[in-house]
N, C-alpha and C positions, 0 to 999 in steps of 0.2 A: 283695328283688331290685330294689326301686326307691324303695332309698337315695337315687340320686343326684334324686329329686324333694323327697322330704320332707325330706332334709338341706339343700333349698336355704333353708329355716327354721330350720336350728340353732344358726348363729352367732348371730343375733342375741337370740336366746329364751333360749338356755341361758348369755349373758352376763348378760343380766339375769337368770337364777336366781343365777348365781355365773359201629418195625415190626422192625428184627435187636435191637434193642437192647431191644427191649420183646416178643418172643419168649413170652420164661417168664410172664411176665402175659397174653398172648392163653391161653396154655396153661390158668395158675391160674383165669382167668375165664369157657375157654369147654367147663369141663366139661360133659358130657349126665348128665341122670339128675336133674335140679334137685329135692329137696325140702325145699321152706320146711315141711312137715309135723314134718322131724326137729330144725329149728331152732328151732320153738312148741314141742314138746316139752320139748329140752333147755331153755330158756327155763323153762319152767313146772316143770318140777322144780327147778331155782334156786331159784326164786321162792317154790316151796311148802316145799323145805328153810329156808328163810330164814326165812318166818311161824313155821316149828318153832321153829328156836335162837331166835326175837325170845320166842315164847311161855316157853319154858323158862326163858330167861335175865333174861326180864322188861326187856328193852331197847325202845328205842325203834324202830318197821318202817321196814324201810330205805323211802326214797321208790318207792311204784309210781303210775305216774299212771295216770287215768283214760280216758285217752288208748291205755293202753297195750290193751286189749279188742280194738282194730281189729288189732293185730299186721302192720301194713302203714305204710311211711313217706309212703306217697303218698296226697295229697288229687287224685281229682279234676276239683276245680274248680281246684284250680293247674296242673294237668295242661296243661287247656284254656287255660288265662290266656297259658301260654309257650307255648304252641303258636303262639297266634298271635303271635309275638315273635321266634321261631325265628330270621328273618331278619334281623333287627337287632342282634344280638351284638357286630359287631366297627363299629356308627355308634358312633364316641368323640364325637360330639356330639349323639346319640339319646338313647333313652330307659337307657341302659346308663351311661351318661358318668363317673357318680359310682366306678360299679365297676373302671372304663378306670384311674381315680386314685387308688382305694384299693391300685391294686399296688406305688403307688409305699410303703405301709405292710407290709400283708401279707406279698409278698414277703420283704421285709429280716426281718420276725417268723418266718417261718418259717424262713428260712436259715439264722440266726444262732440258733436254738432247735435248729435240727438238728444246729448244726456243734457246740455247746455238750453233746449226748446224746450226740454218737458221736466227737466229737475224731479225727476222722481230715480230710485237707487234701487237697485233687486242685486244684490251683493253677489256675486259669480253669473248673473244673467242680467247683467245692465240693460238690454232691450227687451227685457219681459214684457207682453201685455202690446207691446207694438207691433201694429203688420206694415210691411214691407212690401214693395213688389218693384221687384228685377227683372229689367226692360234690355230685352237684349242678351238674355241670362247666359247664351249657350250652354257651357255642358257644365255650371254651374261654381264658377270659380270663385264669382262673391258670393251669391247665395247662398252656399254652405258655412263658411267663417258668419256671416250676419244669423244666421238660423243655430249657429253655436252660443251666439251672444243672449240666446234667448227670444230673437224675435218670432214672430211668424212670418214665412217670405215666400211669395210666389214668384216662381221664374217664369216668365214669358217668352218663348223665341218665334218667328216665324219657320224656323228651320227643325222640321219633325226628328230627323237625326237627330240633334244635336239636342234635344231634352231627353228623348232615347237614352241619349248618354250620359244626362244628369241623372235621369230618374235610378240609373243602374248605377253610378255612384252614390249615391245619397243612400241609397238601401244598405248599404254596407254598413251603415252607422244607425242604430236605432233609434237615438238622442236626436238625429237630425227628421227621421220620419213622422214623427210629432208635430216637427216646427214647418218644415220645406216641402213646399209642391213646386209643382210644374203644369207647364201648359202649351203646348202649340197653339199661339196665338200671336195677335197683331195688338198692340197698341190701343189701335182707333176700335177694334172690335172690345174689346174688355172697356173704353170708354165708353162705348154704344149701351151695354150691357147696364154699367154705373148710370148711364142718365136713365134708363128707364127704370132702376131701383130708387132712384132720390125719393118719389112720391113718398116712399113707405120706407125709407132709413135715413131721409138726410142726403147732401151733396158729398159726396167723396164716402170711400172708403180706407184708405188707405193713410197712416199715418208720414210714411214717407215712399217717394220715389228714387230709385237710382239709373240711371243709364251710363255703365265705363265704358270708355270708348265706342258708344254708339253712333252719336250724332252724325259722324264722317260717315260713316255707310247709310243713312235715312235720305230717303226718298224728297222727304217735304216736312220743312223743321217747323214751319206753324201748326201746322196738324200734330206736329208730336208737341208742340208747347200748351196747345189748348184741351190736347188729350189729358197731358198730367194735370192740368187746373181741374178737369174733369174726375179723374178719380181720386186725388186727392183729397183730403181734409182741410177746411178752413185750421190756416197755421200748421198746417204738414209742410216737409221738407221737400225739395227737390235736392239729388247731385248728379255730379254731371261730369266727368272726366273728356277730355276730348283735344286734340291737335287745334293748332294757333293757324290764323292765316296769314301767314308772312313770306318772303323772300327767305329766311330762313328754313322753314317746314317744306317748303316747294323744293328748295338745294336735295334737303334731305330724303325727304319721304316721296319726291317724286324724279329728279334729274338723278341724284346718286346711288337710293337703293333700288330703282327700278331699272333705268337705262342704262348708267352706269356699269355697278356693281353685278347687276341680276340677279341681288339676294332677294328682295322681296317683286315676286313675281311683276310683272306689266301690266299694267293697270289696277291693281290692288288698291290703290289710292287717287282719288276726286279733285283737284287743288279747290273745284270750284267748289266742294262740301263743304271744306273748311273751314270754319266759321271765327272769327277775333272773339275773344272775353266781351269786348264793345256790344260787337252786333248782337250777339249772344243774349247781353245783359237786356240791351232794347227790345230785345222779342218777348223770352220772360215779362219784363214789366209791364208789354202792351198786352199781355195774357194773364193778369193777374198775379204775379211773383214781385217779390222784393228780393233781390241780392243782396244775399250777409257779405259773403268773402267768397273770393280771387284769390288762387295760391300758384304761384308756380312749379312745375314740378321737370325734373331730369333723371336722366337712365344713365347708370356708368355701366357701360360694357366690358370692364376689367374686374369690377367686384360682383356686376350681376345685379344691382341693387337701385333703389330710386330714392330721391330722396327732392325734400323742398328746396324751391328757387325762387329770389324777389323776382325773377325774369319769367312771363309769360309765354317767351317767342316762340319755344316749341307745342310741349304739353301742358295744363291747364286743369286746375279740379276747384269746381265752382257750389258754392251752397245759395240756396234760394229758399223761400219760405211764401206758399202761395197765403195773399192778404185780401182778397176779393174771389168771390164767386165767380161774379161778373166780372169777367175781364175789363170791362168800359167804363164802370160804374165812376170810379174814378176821374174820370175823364170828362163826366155828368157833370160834374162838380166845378169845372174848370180848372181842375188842376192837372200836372204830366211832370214827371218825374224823368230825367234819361243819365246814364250812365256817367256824361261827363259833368253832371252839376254835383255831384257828391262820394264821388270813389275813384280810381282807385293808384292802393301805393304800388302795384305791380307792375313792371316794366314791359311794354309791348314795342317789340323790333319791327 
């Protein structure tokens, strides 16, 4: 989440390397009866049929992290970090400023990834008809441009401020009170919800998922991999924006703007969250997801602006498209798929 500080080091470093309308989503999200109990479970039976075929078939275990024991997406101490941040969401020359610029990427990746899945055209509303839900939303800085495009799109935060702060943006715009809600929620809790609506609407709700700059702050990246197989739709999107884990990202985001510099406060940034495009990709595909495309991306702190890189080293914005229900099913079958049998052209430092 604060990108726009330690990317203000990227250009130079990494050249010298080289409400009516959104209805049916108040609905789907504000079921009663929440049990995350039935969603560990289902989870854990996955998980233990899987160690089964991996033992019988003598293959390699699909990726479980270590991470994944807390079975909750939320740290926390990040909790606390945004909280006190809440109100600073929409200063484009605060501490957000980077993320204000990253839509002019984002955006266009997600559009053009949605319009390319579903080949349908609503001429000044290209995501008519599609829900959305924004994982991570804070005080609504993609939600709003996605909820302009026509879609419908829930913002989720664990941080009650900071949809406070959406909801009181968003109102501003009538066009947008149609398409855009919000919610103080978690992740796993709005999964929870989804599996116990499947009986009576189907698996998933949701035609795509986004998380920008999430992942680095979550608690437990399986839990948040099998959540989105969860309320997604068979052939829904995942994206996913998020820092690289490299010797380069660590310079940056951790040795120079934290200890260093003292721009981006101490301890703001995890190296251990960090996650490579690689491991990334292997989690997704042990949860049900195919990866389309790996893009690399960079921050100039002289124009303010971001744009694409064949380099992954630092930042990273990835598309998936969940292909199985069953995350393991797959796997039934004899077969496994992993990152480096078939992808990719992006450069990892």
């Amino acid at each position: 989440m604060y990108a726009n500080k330690f990317a203000r080091f990227t250009l130079g470093l990494s050249s010298r390397r080289t409400a009516t309308g959104c209805g049916g989503l108040q609905r789907a999200a504000g079921r009663s009866g929440f049990s995350w109990t039935a969603v560990c479970k289902r989870r854990t039976l996955w998980l233990q049929r899987s160690a089964c075929l991996n033992t019988q078939q003598n293959t390699v275990p699909c990726h479980v992290s270590a991470r994944s024991a807390s079975q909750t997406t939320v740290d926390p101490e990040e909790v606390r970090r945004f909280q006190s941040l809440a109100s600073k969401w929409w200063d484009q020359q605060g501490e957000f400023a980077a993320l204000h610029a990253m839509n002019d990427l984002r955006v266009p990746f997600i559009r053009d990834n949605l319009l390319n899945v579903h080949r349908v055209r609503h001429p000044g509303k290209p995501l008519r008809g599609l829900r959305i839900l924004d994982v991570g939303c804070g005080g609504g800085l993609l939600t709003e441009p996605l909820g302009r495009l026509g879609a419908n799109v829930l913002g989720i935060d664990p941080v009650g401020d900071s949809i406070g702060t959406a909801q009181l943006h968003s109102s501003i715009d009538p066009d947008l009170c149609e398409r855009v809600c919000y919610r103080a929620s978690t992740l796993e809790e709005l999964a929870a919800e989804e599996d116990e609506a499947e009986e009576e609407q189907g698996a998933g709700q949701f035609d795509a998922v986004v998380a920008s700059e999430v992942v680095e702050h979550l608690a437990d990246l399986e839990t948040f991999a099998f959540c989105c197989n969860q309320v997604l739709k068979l052939g829904g999107s995942l994206f996913i924006t998020t820092i690289n884990k490299t010797n380069l990202s660590y310079a940056l985001g951790i040795v120079v703007a934290e200890q260093l510099l003292r721009i981006v406060p101490s301890g703001t940034h995890n190296w251990d969250k960090f996650i490579s495009p690689v491991e990334l990709e292997r989690l997704l595909e042990s949860n049900g997801f195919s990866v389309q495309s790996v893009q690399g991306m960079l921050y100039n702190p002289v124009s303010g602006a971001w744009s694409w890189t064949d380099s992954t080293a630092i930042n990273y914005a990835l598309h998936a498209v969940k292909v199985r229900d069953d995350p393991h099913t797959e796997q039934a079958g004899g077969s496994s798929t992993h990152p480096e049998d078939h992808h990719t052209a992006a450069t990892h430092v």
